[in-house]
C-alpha positions in Angstrom: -14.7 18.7 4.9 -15.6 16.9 8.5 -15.3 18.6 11.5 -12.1 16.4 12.0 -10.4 18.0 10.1 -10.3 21.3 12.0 -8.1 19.1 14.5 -4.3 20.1 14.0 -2.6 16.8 12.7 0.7 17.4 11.6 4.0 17.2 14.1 4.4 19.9 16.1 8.2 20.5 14.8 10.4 18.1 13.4 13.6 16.6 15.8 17.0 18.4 15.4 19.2 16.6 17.6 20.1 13.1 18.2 18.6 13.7 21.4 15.6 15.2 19.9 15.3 11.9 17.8 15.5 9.6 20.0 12.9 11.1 21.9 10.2 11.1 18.9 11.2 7.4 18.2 10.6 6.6 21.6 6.9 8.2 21.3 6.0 6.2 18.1 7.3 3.2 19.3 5.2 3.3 22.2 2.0 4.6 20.2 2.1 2.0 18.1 2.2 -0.6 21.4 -0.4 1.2 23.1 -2.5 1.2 19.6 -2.3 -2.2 19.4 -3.4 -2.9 22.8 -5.4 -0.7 23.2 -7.4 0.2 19.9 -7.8 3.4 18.3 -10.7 4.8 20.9 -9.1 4.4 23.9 -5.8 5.4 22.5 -4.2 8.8 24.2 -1.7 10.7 24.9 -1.0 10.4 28.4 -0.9 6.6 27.6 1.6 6.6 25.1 3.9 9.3 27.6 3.6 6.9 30.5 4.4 3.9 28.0 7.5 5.7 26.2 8.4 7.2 29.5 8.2 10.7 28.8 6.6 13.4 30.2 3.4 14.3 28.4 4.7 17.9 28.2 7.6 16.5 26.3 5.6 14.4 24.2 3.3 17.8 23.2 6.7 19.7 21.9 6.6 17.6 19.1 2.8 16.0 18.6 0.5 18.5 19.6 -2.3 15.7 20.1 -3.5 12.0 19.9 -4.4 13.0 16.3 -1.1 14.0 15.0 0.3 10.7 16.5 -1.8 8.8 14.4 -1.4 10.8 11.3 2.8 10.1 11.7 2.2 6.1 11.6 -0.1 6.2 9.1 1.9 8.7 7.0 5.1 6.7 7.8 2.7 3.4 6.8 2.1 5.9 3.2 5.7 6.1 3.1 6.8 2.4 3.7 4.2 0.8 1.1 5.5 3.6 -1.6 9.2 2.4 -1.5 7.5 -1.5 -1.5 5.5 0.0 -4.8 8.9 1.2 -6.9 11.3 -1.4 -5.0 9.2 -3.8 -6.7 7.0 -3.0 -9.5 10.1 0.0 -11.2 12.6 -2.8 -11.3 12.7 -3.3 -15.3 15.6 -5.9 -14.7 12.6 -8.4 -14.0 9.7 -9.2 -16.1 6.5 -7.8 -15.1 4.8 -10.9 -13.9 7.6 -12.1 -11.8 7.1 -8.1 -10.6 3.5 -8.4 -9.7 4.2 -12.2 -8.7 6.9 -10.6 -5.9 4.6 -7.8 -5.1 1.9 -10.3 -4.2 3.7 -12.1 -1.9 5.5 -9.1 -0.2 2.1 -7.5 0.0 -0.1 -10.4 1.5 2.9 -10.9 4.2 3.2 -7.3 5.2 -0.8 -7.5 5.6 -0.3 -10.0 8.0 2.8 -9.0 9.8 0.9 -5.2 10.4 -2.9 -6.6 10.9 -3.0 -5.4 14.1 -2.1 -2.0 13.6 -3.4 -1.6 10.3 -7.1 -2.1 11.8 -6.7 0.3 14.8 -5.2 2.5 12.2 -8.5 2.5 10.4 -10.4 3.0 12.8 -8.9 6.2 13.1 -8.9 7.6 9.6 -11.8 9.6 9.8 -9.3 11.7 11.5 -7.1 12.1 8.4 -8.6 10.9 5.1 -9.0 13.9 3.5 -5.7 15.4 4.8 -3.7 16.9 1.8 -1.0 14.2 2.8 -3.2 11.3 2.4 -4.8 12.2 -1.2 -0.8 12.9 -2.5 0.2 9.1 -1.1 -2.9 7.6 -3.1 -1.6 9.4 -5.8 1.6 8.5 -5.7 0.7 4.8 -5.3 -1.9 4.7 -7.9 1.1 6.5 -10.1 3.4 3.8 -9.7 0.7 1.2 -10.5 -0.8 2.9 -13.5 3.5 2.5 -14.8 3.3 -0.5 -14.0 0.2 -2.0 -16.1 1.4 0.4 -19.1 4.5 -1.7 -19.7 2.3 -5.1 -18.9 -0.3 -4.1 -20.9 1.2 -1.7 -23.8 -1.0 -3.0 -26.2 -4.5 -2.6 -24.7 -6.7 0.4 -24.3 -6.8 2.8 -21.6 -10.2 2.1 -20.5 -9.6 -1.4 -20.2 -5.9 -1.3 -18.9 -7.6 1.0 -16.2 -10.3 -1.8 -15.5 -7.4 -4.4 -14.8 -5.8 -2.4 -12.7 -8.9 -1.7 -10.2 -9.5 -5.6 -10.4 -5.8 -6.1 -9.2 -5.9 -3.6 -6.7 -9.3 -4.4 -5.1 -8.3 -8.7 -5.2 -5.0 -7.6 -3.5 -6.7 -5.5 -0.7 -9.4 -7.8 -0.1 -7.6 -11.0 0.1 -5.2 -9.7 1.8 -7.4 -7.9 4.4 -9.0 -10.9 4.9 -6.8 -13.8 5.3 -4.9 -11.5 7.7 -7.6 -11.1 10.0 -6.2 -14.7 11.0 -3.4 -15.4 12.5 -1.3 -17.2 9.7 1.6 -19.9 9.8 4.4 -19.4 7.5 3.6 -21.8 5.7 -0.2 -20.5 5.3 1.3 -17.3 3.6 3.1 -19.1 1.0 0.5 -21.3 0.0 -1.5 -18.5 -0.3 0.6 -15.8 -1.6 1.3 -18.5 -4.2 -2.4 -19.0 -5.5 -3.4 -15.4 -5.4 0.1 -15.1 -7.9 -1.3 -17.6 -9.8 -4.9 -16.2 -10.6 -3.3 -12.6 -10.9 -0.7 -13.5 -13.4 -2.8 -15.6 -15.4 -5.3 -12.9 -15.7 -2.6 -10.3 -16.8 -0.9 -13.2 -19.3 -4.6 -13.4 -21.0 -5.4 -9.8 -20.8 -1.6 -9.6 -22.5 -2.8 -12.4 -25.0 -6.2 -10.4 -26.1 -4.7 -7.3 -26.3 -2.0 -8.0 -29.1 -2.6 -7.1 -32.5 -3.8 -9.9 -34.7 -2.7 -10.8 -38.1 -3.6 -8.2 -41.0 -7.0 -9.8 -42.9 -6.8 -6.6 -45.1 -3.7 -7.1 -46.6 -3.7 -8.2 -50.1 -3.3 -12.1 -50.9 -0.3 -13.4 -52.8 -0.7 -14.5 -55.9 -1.5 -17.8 -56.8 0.9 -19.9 -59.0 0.0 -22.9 -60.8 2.7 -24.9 -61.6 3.4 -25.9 -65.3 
């Protein structure tokens, strides 16, 4: 456990009223501006009460410091990519690789629509990543993915099923980390979305491909007839 750790995280108490609501809206809305401008090390709490226009006092009712801030967007980041997960990857009306084909593309643009925020976020997760929170959202995730692959890839072995998974995951996050560290056209994102699709769903269609049974060679021959 890091010393970070021993820093309270979690919201003060949660909003009751509308009033309440608005209030702690107000607060995360302006975190995440201040965030973004100014980066997770200079990020504080009487800068994000000056830019929601609160006083900090008010702001400490509910978030008891800069650290508990942060833990709501990421946790609220947890939240969003979790419903992306099942909205996506849980809808058996659609074949899996048109699943994983959609999840690719709403994945690479959400990387670059929250680039900015995602890094600062980083840059702060030493101050949450072993928070009890954090380990049940990458379980959760990984949950939903591990579903996924098993109606896929029902036919090949855990081991290996598990190996295709990581690939998938780690091509996704690095890609997408990546060509989001650029500023992207629309058009930029389709194109790529498009090609990353490509390679994922043709490795999944010959992982699909190697791990059906093949024909039975023990099975006895039928007999030969000669004709008369």
């Amino acid at each position: 456990m890091t010393a970070a750790r021993s820093t309270a995280i979690t919201s003060r108490k949660q909003p009751q009223q509308a009033r309440s609501n608005q209030l702690v809206e107000a607060v995360l809305d302006a975190a995440v501006q201040v965030l973004m401008r100014e980066g997770a090390r200079r990020f504080t709490t009487a800068r994000v009460a000056e830019r929601a226009g609160v006083s900090v006092g008010s702001l400490y009712q509910y978030f008891p410091n800069k650290a508990s801030i942060l833990f709501r967007l990421q946790s609220d980041e947890w939240q969003r990519t979790s419903a992306l997960l099942r909205s996506i990857l849980e809808d058996q009306a659609t074949a899996p690789p048109a699943r994983l084909r959609r999840l690719v593309h709403a994945f690479v643009r959400s990387e670059c629509e929250e680039a900015a925020i995602r890094i600062a976020l980083s840059d702060a997760a030493p101050l949450y990543r072993d928070a009890p929170e954090a380990i049940a959202a990458k379980k959760e995730n990984a949950h939903i993915f591990r579903t996924f692959l098993r109606e896929a890839l029902p036919d090949m072995p855990d081991d290996k099923r598990s190996l295709a998974g990581d690939l998938i995951k780690m091509t996704l996050s690095g890609v997408g980390s990546s060509f989001s560290e650029t500023p992207r056209t629309e058009t930029e994102i389709v194109l790529w979305s498009d090609a990353l699709a490509d390679m994922l769903c043709a490795y999944v269609e010959r992982m699909t491909r190697a791990s059906e049974p093949g024909p039975d060679l023990s099975a006895p021959a039928p007999p030969h007839r000669v004709g008369t």
